[in-house]
C-alpha positions, 0 to 999 in steps of 0.5 A: 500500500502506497499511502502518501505521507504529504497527506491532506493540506490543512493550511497554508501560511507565512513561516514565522512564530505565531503561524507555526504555533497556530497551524503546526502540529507533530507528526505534520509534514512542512515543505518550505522554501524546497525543503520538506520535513516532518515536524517531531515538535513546536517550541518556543525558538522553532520546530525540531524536525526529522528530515534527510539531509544530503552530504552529510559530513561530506561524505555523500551520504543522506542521514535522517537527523532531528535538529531545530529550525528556528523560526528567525531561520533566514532558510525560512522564515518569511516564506510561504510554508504548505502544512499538510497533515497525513492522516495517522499524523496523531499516531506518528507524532506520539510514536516518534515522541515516545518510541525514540530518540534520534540525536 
């Protein structure tokens, strides 16, 4: 079964504090400024995120990793930001909270 993580767009809006904390929920899926990642949790500075980044370490490698985006990101913030909600968001953000932790 294919089933598509993107999932349903549940808003679309201007990356920046007061957006991410009104529309952002875990387990959501952001695609911002050509990057896409899932959100793991909303803070008070920005999203912790899981995403793949390419090169990692200059090695060539791509690497799952959680880190911060924080909302003053000039990568982000400004920018139009598409929230989309998979339709098992609830259970993947309490799995990926609770299952593990990725550093």
């Amino acid at each position: 079964a294919n089933e598509n993580l993107v999932g349903q767009r549940v808003a679309t809006i201007t990356f920046n504090k007061t957006n991410v904390k009104k529309y952002v929920l875990p387990g959501d899926v952001i695609r911002c400024n050509g990057h896409s990642v899932v959100v793991y949790s909303v803070e008070d500075d920005g999203i912790v995120v899981v995403d793949s980044n390419w090169n990692m370490g200059s090695q060539l490698n791509c690497v799952v990793q959680k880190h911060l985006i924080k909302y003053t990101s000039s990568a982000v913030n400004g920018y139009t930001a598409y929230v989309n909600r998979p339709t098992k968001a609830s259970s993947l953000g309490k799995g990926m909270a609770g299952s593990y932790d990725m550093k």
